[in-house]
N, C-alpha and C positions, 0 to 999 in steps of 0.2 A: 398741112399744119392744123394742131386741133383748136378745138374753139374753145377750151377750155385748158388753162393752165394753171399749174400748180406749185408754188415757189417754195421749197421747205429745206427745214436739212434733213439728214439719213436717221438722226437720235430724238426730234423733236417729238413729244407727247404730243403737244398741242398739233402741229403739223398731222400728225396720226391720225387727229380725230378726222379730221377731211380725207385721209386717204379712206377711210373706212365708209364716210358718208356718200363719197364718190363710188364705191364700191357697191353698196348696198343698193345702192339707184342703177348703177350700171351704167353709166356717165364715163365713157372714156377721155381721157385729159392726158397731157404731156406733163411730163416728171423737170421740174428744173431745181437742181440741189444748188443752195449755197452753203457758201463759206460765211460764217460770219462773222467772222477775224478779216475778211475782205471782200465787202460788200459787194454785189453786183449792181453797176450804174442804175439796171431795169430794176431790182428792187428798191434803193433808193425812191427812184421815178415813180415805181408804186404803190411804196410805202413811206412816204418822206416824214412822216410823223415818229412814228414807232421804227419806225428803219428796221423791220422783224417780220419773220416767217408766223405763221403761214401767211402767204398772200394768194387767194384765187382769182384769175383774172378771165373773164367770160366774154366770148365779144370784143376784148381789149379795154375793157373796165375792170377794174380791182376792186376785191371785197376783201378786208382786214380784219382781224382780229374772229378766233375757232369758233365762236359759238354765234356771233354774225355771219359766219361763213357758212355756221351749219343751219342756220336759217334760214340765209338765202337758197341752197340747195335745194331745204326741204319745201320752198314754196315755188322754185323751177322747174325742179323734176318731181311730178307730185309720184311714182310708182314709189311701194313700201316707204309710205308715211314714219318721220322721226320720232314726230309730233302728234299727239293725239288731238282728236280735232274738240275735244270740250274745253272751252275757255279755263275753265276751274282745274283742270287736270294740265292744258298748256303751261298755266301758268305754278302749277306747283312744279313740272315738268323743269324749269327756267331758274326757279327757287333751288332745285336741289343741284341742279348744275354749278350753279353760281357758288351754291355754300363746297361745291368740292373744291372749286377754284379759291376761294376767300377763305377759308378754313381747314379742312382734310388740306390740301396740297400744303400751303404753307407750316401746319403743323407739322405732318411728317416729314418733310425739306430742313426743319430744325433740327428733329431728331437725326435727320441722317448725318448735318454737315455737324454737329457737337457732340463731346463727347462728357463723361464725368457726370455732375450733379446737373451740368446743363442739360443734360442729353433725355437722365430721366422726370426732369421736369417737363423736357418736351414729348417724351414717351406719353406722360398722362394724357396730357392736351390731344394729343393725336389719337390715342383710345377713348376718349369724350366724345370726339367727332364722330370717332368712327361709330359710335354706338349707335348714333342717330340715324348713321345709316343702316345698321343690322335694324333697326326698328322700322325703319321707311321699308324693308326688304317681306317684312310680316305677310306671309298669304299667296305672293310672289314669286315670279323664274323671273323675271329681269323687273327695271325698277317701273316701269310702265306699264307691264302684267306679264303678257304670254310672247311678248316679241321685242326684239330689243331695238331698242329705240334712244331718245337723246342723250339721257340722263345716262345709260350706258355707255355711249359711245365719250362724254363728257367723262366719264369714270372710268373710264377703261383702262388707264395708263394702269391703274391697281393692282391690275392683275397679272403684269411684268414687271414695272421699273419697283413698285415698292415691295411687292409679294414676292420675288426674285434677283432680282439685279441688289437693292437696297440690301436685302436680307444676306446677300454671297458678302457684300460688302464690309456690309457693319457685324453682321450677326445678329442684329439685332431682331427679333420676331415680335410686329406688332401686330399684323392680322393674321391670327388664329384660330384653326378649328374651335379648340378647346371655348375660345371667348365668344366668337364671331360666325358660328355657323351656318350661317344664312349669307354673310357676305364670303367666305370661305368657298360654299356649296354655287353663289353670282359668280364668283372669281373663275372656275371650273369651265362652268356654262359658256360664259361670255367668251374665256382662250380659247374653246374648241369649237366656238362657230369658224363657217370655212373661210367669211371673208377678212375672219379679225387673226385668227395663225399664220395663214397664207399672207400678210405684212408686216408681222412683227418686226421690228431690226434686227439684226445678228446680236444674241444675249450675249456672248463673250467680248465683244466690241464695246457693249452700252457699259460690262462690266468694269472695263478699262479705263472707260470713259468716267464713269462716276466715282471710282475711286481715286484716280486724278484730282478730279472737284474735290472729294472729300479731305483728304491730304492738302489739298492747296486752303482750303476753308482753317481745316484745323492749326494749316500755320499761321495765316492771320490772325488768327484767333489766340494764338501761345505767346505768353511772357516775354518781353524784350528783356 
């Protein structure tokens, strides 16, 4: 039985970043998938709050929610650090995580689920964002320097679900060489390390999957 377990589904971003964190450390864990149209009793029991993946559970303690989880990681298994060790660098390290989560994700998540004049107002917003990150990228192979580390792995979903799967979907192209060459040239980098390819989810499956959403989205959203 391993001593580390890992509660997620097969499509989840957030879930991903822990496979990869667990990966990069070399931290073998057991895989437990849910359904989340029908919860598993264990992850209720623990996660009773959020009732959501990813849950990591160490010892038989749970750690919730991805970027707590990727903390905790990085200060149990300390090999190949996430986290740089200068307070001032941790902590913009945390800042730029968080504005993917609070801003980049939710911008581009509008663009994808809307269509029309909605769609490209949220195109802008989502190209605003992203600029701050081609600039955060200035001088840079990944967002921490030369290795990649939190702020990557917290951004990573970028480089499939919206640079790929979103893009099959909609057609839409937000991140672009042409605009974006610095986060274009991270995108590259980031897919072809071996432990971030080696667990991608099946692209044809995620494709399915979010065009589903997409269409379900756009009918709520249509004219009675």
């Amino acid at each position: 039985m391993a001593e580390v377990k890992l509660f997620r589904t097969w499509s989840s971003p957030f879930a991903l970043r822990i496979v990869w964190a667990l990966k990069l450390k070399g931290v073998p864990y057991e895989t437990i998938y849910e359904d989340l149209s029908n919860k598993s009793p264990l992850l209720l029991q623990y996660n009773p709050i959020h009732k959501k993946v990813p849950v990591l559970v160490h010892n038989g303690k749970p750690i919730v929610e991805s970027f707590v989880v990727l903390e905790y990681i990085d200060e149990t298994w300390k090999e190949n650090p996430l986290l740089p060790e200068d307070p001032l660098e941790r902590a913009a390290a945390r800042f730029w995580a968080k504005f993917g989560d609070d801003k980049v994700l939710p911008s581009i998540w509008e663009s994808f689920t809307s269509d029309g004049k909605e769609q490209e107002e949220a195109i802008v917003k989502a190209k605003e964002n992203l600029k701050y990150l081609e600039e955060e990228l200035k001088g840079k192979k990944f967002f921490g320097g030369e290795k990649l580390g939190f702020v990557d792995i917290a951004l990573g979903w970028l480089a499939q679900y919206e640079s790929s799967v979103f893009e099959d979907v909609t057609g839409m192209k937000l991140l672009t060489e042409e605009e974006f060459p610095l986060l274009s040239a991270w995108k590259l980098t980031f897919a072809d390390a071996p432990i971030i390819k080696d667990n991608w989810p099946s692209r044809d499956k995620l494709v399915a999957k979010f065009q589903a959403i997409r269409e379900d989205h756009l009918l709520k959203k249509a004219p009675k």
